[in-house]
TORPA-4810 file (N, C-alpha, C, O; in nm, 3 decimals):
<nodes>
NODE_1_20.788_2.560_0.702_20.661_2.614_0.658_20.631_2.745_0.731_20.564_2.836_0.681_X
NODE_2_20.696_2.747_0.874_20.630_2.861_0.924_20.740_2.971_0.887_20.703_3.086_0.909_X
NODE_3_20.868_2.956_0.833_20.931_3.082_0.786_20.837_3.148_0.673_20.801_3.266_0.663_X
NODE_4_20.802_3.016_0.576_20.749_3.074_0.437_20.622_3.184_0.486_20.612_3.298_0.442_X
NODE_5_20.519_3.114_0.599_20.429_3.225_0.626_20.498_3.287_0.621_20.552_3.303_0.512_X
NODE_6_20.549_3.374_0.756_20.630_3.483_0.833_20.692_3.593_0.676_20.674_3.713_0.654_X
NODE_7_20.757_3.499_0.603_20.838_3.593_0.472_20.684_3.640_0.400_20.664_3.758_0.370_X
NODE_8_20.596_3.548_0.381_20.491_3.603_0.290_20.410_3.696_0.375_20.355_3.788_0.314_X
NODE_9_20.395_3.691_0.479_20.342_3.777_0.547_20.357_3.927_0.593_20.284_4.022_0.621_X
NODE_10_20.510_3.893_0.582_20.625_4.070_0.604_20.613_4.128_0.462_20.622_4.251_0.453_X
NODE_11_20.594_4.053_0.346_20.607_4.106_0.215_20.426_4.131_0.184_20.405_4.221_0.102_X
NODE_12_20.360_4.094_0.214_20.230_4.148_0.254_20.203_4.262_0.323_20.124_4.354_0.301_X
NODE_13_20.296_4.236_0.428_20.296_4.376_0.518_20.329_4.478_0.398_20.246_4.530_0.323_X
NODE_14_20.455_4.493_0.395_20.491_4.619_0.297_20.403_4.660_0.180_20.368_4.776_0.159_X
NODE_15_20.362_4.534_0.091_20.279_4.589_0.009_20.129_4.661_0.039_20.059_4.736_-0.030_X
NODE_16_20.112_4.605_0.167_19.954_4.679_0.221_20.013_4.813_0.219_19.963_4.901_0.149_X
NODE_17_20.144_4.839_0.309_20.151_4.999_0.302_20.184_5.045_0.230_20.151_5.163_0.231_X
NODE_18_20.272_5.002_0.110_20.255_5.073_-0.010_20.097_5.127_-0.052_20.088_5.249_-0.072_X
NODE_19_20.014_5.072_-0.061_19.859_5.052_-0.087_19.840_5.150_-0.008_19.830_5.257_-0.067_X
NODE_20_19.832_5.154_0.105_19.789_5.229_0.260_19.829_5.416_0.190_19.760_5.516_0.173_X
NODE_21_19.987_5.379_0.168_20.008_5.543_0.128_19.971_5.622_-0.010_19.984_5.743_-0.024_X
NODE_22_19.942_5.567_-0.070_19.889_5.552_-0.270_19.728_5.591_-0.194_19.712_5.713_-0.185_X
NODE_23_19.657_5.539_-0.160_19.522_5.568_-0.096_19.503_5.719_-0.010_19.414_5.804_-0.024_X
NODE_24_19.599_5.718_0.064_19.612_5.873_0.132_19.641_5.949_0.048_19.559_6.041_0.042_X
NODE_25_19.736_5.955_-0.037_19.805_6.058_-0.097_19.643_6.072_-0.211_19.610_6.190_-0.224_X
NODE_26_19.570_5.994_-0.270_19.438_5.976_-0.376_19.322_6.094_-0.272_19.265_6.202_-0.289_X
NODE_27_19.337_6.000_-0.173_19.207_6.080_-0.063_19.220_6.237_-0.044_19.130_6.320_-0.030_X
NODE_28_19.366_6.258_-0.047_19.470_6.413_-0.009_19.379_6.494_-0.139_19.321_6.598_-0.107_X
NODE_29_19.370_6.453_-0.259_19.329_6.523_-0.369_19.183_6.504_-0.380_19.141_6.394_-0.415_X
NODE_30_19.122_6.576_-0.359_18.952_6.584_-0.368_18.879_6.521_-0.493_18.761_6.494_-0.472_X
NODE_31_18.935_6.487_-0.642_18.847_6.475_-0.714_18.892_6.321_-0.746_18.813_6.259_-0.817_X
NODE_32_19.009_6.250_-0.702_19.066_6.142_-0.671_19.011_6.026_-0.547_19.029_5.904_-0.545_X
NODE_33_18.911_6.151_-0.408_18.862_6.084_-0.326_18.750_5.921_-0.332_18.728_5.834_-0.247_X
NODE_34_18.706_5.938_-0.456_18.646_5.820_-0.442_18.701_5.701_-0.507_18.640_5.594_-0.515_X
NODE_35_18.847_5.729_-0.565_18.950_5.582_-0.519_19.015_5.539_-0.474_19.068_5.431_-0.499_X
NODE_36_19.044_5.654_-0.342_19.109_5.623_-0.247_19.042_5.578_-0.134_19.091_5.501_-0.051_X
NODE_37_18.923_5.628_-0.128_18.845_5.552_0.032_18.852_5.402_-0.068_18.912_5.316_-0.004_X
NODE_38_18.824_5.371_-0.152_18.814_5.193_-0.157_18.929_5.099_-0.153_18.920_4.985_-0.109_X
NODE_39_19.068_5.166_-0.214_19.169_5.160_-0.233_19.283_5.133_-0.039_19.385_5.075_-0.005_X
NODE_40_19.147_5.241_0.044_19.197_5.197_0.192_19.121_5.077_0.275_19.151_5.039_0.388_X
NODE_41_19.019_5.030_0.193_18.971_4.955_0.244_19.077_4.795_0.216_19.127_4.715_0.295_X
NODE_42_19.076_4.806_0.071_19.152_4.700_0.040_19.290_4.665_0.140_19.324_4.564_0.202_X
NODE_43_19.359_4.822_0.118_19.487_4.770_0.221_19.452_4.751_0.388_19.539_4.698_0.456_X
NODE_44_19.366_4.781_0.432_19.311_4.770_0.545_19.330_4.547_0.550_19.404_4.474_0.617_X
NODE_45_19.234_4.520_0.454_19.203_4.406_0.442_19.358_4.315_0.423_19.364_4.201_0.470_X
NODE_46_19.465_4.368_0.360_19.565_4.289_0.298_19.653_4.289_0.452_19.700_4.183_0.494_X
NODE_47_19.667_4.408_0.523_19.681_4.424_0.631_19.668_4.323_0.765_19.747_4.296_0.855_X
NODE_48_19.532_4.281_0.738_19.436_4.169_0.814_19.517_4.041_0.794_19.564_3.973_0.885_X
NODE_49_19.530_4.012_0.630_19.573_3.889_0.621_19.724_3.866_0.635_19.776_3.755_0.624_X
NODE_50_19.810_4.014_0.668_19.956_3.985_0.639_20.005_3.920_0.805_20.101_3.853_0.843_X
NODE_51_19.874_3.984_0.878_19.881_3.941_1.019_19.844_3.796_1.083_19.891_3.734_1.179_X
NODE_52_19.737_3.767_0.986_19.704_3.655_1.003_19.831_3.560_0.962_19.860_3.464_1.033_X
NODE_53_19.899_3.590_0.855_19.968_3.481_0.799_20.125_3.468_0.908_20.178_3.357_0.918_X
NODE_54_20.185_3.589_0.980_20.251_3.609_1.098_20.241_3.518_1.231_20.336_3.461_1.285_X
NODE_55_20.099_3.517_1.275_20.074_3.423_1.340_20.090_3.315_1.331_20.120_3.278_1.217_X
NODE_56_20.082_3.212_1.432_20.055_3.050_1.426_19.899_3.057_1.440_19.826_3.131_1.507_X
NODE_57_19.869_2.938_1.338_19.784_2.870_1.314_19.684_2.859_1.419_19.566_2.844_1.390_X
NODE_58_19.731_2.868_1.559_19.613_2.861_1.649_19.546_2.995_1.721_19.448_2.987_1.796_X
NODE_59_19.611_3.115_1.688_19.585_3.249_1.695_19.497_3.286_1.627_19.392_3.334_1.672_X
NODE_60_19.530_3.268_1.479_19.499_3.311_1.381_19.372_3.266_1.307_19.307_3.326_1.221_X
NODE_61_19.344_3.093_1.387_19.190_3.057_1.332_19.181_2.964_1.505_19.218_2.846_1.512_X
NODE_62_19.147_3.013_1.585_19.120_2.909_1.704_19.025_2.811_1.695_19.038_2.693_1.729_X
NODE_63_18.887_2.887_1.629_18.830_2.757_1.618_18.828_2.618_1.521_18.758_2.519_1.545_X
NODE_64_18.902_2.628_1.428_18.922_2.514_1.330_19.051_2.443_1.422_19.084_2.325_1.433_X
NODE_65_19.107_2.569_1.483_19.292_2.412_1.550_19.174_2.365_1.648_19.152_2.244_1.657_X
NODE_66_19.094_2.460_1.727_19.027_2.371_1.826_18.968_2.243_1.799_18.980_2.136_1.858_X
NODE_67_18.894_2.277_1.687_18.764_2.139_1.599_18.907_2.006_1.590_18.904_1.897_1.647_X
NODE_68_19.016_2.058_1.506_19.119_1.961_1.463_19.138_1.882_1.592_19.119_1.760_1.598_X
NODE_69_19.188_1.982_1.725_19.284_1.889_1.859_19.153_1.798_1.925_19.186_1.686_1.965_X
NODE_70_19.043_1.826_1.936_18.911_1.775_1.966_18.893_1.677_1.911_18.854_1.577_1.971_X
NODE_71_18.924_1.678_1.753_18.891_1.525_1.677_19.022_1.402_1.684_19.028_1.279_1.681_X
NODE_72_19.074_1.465_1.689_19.216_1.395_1.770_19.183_1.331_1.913_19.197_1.210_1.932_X
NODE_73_19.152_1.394_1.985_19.149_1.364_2.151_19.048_1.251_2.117_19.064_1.146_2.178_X
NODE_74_18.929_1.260_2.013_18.799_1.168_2.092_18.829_1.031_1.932_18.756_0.936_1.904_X
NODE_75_18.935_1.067_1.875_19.024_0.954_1.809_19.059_0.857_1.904_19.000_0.750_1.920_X
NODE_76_19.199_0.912_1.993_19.298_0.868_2.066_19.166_0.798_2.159_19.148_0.679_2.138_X
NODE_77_19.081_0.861_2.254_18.997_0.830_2.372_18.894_0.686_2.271_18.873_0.575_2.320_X
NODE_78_18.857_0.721_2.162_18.762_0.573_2.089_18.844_0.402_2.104_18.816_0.287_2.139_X
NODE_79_18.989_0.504_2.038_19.112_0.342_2.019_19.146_0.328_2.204_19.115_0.223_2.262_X
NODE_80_19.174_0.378_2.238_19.190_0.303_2.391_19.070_0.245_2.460_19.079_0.175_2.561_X
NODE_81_18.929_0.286_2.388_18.842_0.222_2.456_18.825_0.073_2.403_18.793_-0.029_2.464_X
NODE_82_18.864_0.098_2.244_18.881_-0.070_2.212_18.984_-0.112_2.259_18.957_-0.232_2.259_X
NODE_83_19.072_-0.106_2.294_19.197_-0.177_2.346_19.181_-0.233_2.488_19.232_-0.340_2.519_X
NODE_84_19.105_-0.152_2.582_19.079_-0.184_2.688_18.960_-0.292_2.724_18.955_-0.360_2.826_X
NODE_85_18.903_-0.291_2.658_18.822_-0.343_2.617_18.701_-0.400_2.753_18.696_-0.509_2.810_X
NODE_86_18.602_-0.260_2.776_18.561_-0.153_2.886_18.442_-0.307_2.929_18.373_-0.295_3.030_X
NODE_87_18.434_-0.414_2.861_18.350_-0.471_2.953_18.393_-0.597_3.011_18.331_-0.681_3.076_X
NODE_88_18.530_-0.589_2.968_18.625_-0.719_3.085_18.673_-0.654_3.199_18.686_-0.713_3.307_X
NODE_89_18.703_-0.522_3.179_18.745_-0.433_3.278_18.667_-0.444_3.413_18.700_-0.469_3.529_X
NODE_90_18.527_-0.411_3.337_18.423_-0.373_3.462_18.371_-0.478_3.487_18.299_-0.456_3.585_X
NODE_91_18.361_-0.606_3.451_18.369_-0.774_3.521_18.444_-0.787_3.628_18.401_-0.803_3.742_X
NODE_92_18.615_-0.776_3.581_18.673_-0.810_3.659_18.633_-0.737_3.798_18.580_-0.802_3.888_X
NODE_93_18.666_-0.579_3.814_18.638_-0.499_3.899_18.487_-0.531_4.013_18.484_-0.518_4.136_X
NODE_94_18.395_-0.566_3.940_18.296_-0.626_4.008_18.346_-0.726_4.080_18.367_-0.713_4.200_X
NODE_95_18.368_-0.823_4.023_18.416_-0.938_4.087_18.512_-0.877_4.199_18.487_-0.938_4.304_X
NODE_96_18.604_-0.790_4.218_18.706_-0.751_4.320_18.567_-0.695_4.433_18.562_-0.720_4.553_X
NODE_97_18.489_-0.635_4.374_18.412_-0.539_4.450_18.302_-0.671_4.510_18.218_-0.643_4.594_X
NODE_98_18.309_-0.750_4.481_18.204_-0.856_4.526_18.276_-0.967_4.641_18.221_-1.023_4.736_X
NODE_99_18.392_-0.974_4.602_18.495_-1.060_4.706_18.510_-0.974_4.834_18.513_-1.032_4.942_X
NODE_100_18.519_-0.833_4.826_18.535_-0.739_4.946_18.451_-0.731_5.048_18.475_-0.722_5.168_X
NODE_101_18.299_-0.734_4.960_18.208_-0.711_5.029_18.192_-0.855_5.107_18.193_-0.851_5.230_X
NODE_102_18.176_-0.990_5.038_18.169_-1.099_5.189_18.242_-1.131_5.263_18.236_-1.235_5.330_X
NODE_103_18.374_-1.004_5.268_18.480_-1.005_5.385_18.405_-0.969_5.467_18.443_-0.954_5.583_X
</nodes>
């Protein structure tokens, strides 16, 4: 999956600068200028995303991998609290802590 980004992303690349130089060469001619400033905005933007798609996933949007590894962690941390099962635990432990003390 992450080649397919990387290939769609390099072929993004190129086509932004195709875009990028079609926009300059529009802007170069004065009566052409007002479809080339929009025409650079666009490749500006395709630019954005050819980079984004280059990256991994946690660069490229931190806060959604963050939200994802977060809902994971307090997954994993819920099921071990049932497994442990947090109020035989802290019985027993009392009880250790209660035998110590009428030593």
């Amino acid at each position: 999956m992450r080649i397919l980004r990387g290939m769609a992303g390099a072929l993004l690349w190129i086509v932004a600068a195709v875009v990028g130089l079609v926009a300059v060469v529009l802007c170069i001619t004065i009566i052409l200028l007002p479809v080339g400033l929009p025409l650079l905005g666009v490749s500006r933007r395709v630019f954005g995303m050819a980079v984004k798609l280059m990256l991994p996933r946690e660069v490229a949007h931190p806060v959604k991998q963050t939200g994802k590894h977060l809902r994971g962690q307090i997954d994993n941390a819920s099921s071990q609290i049932k497994k442990s099962k947090p109020g035989k635990t802290a019985a027993k432990a009392g009880r250790k802590v209660r035998k110590r003390m009428k030593k």
